[in-house]
C-alpha positions, -999 to +999 in steps of 0.1 A: +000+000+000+013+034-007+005+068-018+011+083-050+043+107-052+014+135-068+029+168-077+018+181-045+041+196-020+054+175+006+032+192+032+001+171+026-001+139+044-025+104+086-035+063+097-045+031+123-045-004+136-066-034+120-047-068+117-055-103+101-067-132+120-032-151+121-016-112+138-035-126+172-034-107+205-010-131+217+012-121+185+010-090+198+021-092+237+049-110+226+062-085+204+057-061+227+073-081+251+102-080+225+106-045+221+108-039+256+138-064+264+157-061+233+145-032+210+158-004+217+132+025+210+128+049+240+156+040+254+186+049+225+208+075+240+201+107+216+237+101+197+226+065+182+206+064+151+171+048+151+166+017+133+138+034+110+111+009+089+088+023+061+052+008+054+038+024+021+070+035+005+058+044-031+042+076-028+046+098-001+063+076+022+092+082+003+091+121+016+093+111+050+119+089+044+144+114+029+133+133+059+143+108+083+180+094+062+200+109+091+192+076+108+193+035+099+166+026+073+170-008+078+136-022+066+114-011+037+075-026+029+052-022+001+023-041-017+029-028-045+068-037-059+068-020-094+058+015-080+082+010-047+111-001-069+133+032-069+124+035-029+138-002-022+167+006-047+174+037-032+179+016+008+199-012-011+208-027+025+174-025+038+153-058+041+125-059+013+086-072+028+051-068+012+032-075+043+039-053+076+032-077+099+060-102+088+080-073+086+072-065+123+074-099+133+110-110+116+128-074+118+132-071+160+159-045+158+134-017+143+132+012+172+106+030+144+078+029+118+070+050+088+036+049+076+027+065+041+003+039+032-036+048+017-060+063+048-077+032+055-045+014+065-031+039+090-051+024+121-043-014+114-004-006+106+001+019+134-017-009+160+007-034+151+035-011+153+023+007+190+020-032+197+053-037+195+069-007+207+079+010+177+081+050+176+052+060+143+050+085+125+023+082+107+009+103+076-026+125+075-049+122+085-041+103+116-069+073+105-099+068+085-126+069+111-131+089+144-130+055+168-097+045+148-080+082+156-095+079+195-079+042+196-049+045+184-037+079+205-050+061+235-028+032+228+004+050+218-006+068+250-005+035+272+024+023+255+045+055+258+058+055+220+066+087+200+044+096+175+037+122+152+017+128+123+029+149+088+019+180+091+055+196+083+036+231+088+032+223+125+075+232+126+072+263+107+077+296+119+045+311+098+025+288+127+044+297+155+035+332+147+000+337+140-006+317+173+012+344+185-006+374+169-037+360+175-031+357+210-018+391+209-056+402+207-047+429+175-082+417+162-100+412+195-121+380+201-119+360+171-157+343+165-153+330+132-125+314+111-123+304+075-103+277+052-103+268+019-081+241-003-084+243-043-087+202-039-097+176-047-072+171-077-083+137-079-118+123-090-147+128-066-185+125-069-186+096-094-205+057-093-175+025-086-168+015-124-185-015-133-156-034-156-130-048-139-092-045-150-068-069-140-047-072-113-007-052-122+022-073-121+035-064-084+004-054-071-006-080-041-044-064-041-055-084-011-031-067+008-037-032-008-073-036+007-064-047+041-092-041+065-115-029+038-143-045+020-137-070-010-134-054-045-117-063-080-088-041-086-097-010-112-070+017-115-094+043-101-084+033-067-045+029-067-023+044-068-034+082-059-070+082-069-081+063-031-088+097-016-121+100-033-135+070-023-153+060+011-136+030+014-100+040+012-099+078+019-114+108+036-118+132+005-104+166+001-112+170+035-097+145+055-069+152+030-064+187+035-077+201+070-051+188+092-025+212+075-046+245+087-062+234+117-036+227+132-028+268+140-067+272+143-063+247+178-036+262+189-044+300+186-076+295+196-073+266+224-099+248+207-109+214+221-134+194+205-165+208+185-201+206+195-218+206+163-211+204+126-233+207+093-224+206+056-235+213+024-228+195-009-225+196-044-261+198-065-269+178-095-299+194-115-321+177-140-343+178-165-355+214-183-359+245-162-378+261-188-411+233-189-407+229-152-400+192-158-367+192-135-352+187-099-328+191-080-311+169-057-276+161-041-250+137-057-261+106-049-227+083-053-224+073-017-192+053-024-170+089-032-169+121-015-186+154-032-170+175-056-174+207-032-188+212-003-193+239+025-186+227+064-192+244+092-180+232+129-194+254+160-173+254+194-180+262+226-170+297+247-135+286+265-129+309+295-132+345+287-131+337+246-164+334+229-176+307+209-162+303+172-177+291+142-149+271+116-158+271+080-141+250+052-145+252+014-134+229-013-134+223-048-132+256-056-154+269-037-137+300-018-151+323+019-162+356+015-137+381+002-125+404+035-137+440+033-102+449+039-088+428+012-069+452-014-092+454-041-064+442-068-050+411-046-067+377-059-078+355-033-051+325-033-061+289-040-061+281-006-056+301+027-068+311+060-082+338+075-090+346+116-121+370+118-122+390+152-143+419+165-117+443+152-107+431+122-089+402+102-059+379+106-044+364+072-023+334+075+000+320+049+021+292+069+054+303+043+051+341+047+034+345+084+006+360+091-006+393+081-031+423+090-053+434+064-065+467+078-039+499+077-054+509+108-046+476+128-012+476+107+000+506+116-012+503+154+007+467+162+039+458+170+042+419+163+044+402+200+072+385+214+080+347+204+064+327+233+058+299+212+087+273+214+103+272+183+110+234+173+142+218+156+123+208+128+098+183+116+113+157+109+140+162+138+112+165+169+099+133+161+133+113+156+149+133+188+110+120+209+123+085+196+155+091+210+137+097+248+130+135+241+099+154+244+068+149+224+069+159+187+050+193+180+017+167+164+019+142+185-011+119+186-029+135+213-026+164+195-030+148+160-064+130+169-080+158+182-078+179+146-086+142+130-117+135+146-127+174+142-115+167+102-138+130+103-164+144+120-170+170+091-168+141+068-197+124+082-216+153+076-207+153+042-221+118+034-251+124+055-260+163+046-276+167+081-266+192+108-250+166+140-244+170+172-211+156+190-207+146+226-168+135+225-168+121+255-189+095+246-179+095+212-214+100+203-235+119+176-268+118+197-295+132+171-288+110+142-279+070+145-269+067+107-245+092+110-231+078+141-223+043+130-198+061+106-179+070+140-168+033+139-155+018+106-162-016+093-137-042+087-130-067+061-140-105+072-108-118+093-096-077+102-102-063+133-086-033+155-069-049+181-058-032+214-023-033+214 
């Protein structure tokens, strides 16, 4: 299983823990058992190199990878051999595996796991590596489903492993300081944030093809679908196009949000959401003009819409009112800020804070800006009282070593997940929800919450590690 290496940049990537019948719980104690008299993990003095695995190599696993080459990659796996082929020959001395769980079951000196595999993958192969006491980093969004993201933190918690998930943005300075400006209070209480991606840039919105295409030379497709349900291979699905699909992926949303709300949490000292309600993409048909038409939304339950509007409410925290988070995608974009220059095009994608005296702009690569004069010429940016990190890449490697928590760990991580997921399962439903996180529970609708749980393959199931 692996992603796609798209023409995207390298700061768009989550997963959990799902394993086959013969990966038993027993399996599991004893590797963890393993790890914690022989494996070194935790426990490396911060001068040795980690003993790093990769699951999912082809696509963007390879970008975490070159991130992580200061240390031992010593064991590479992928289903899919063709596309991993210039990953494997680039680690020449690392052991070669298709499956994960041989991988985690022969290769006892691994201290850590990469996971770039497809969404619906992350739970199963970050369980089995937790289980075993392996360090994860893991790509976004943390797992497919809400119960996967809320199991999987809790067992990396028990365990103790580092973890972090790749949102490379969360190591930036442009983060670091808009927390800090917003904190500031230069636009007063902020009661509304927006953020907009210009994807999907893969297909959306369409019916599962009904030919089937054989199998590539390479491809082990029964291990490609993993804990999800039985399917013939079609090209549609692998290797980039899984994002779109229910099954596989979490849509442009699950995709995407991770990489902004992370600075929305943070500035705000968000915690969970109470509510959430979308809006979808229309199909019209028939004749307007002889009144012979209607109008109704896309009804291809097995892919995500082509655009949608979401809209997450949170509760007033201490003195800061409550906040409304909006999201746009496929091209749909917020309203335009009065203060905007007239001449500046709104970008493709961005984020903008909206308080009681005006407007934050955040661009994660340039920092965050003011839009009105008045507020510009009134502010002096605040000092830096958000620790600065080493780097992305770094935080997570030097938490493996012993260190402190990487900057999206997966307490952190699971909370913008589930936030992410829970907006997803308003998109398939198109019903306004209420959440109650500590039970896990959307109490006004019992279709949408059975989404909150995912549904495994025949012989899958999430273990605890």
């Amino acid at each position: 299983m692996s992603q796609r290496n798209a023409s995207e940049p390298d700061s768009n990537h989550c997963q959990q823990v799902i394993s086959r019948r013969a990966f038993t719980p027993a399996a599991a104690a004893a590797l963890v058992l393993a790890s914690r008299q022989g494996a070194r993990g935790a426990q490396l003095p911060p001068s040795d190199q980690l003993n790093i695995a990769g699951v999912g190599i082809g696509g963007m696993g390879q970008n975490y990878l070159k991130g992580c080459e200061s240390q031992n990659i010593v064991a590479l796996c992928d289903v899919d051999e063709v596309l991993a082929a210039p990953v494997f020959n680039r680690y020449p001395k690392a052991a070669r595996y298709s499956d994960f769980r041989v991988m985690l079951e022969k290769e006892k000196t691994i201290d850590a796991v990469i996971i770039g595999t497809p969404d619906h993958a992350h739970a199963a192969v970050s369980m089995a590596a937790i289980a075993a006491g392996k360090a994860v980093y893991c790509a976004k969004p943390m797992t497919r489903t809400i119960f996967e993201a809320r199991t999987v933190a809790r067992a990396a918690r028990e365990h103790k492993v580092a973890t972090q998930m790749s949102v490379q943005s969360c190591a930036s300075e442009g983060a670091c300081a808009t927390e800090e400006w917003v904190q500031s209070g230069i636009i007063g209480p902020v009661r509304a944030v927006h953020v907009w991606t210009d994807r999907p840039i893969w297909p959306q919105s369409l019916a599962r093809p009904a030919e089937q295409e054989p199998v590539p030379a390479g491809l082990n497709w029964d291990l490609w679908l993993g804990p999800a349900p039985q399917r013939p291979y079609h090209p549609i699905y692998h290797p980039f196009n899984f994002r779109g699909w229910v099954d596989f992926g979490t849509g442009a949303l699950g995709d995407m949000a991770c990489h902004s709300f992370h600075v929305i949490f943070r500035a705000l000292k968000l915690g969970p959401p109470v509510g959430v309600n979308a809006s979808t993409t229309f199909i019209r048909e028939g004749v307007r003009a002889t009144r012979a038409y209607k109008s109704r939304r896309a009804n291809f339950p097995e892919t995500y819409p082509a655009s949608s509007l979401v809209t997450w409410d949170f509760p007033a925290r201490g003195d800061q009112p409550p906040v409304s988070m909006h999201w746009y995608d496929g091209g749909i974009q917020p309203p335009r800020p009065a203060e905007l220059d007239i001449h500046t095009r709104m970008p493709e994608e961005g984020l903008y804070f909206v308080g009681d005296k005006g407007v934050l702009w955040s661009g994660f690569s340039g920092g965050p800006k003011l839009l009105a004069d008045s507020l510009k010429r009134s502010f002096t940016p605040p000092e830096k009282t958000v620790p600065r990190t080493i780097g992305h890449y770094k935080e997570w490697i030097a938490a493996a070593k012993g260190g402190k928590p990487a900057n999206c760990n997966f307490d952190f991580a699971s909370l913008i997940t589930e936030t992410a997921l829970l907006g997803v399962i308003a998109q398939r439903t198109g019903r306004p929800l209420i959440w109650d996180s500590e039970a896990m529970r959307i109490t006004n609708d019992q279709a949408a919450d059975r989404l909150v749980r995912p549904q495994y393959r025949e012989g899958w199931t999430l273990e605890k590690a």
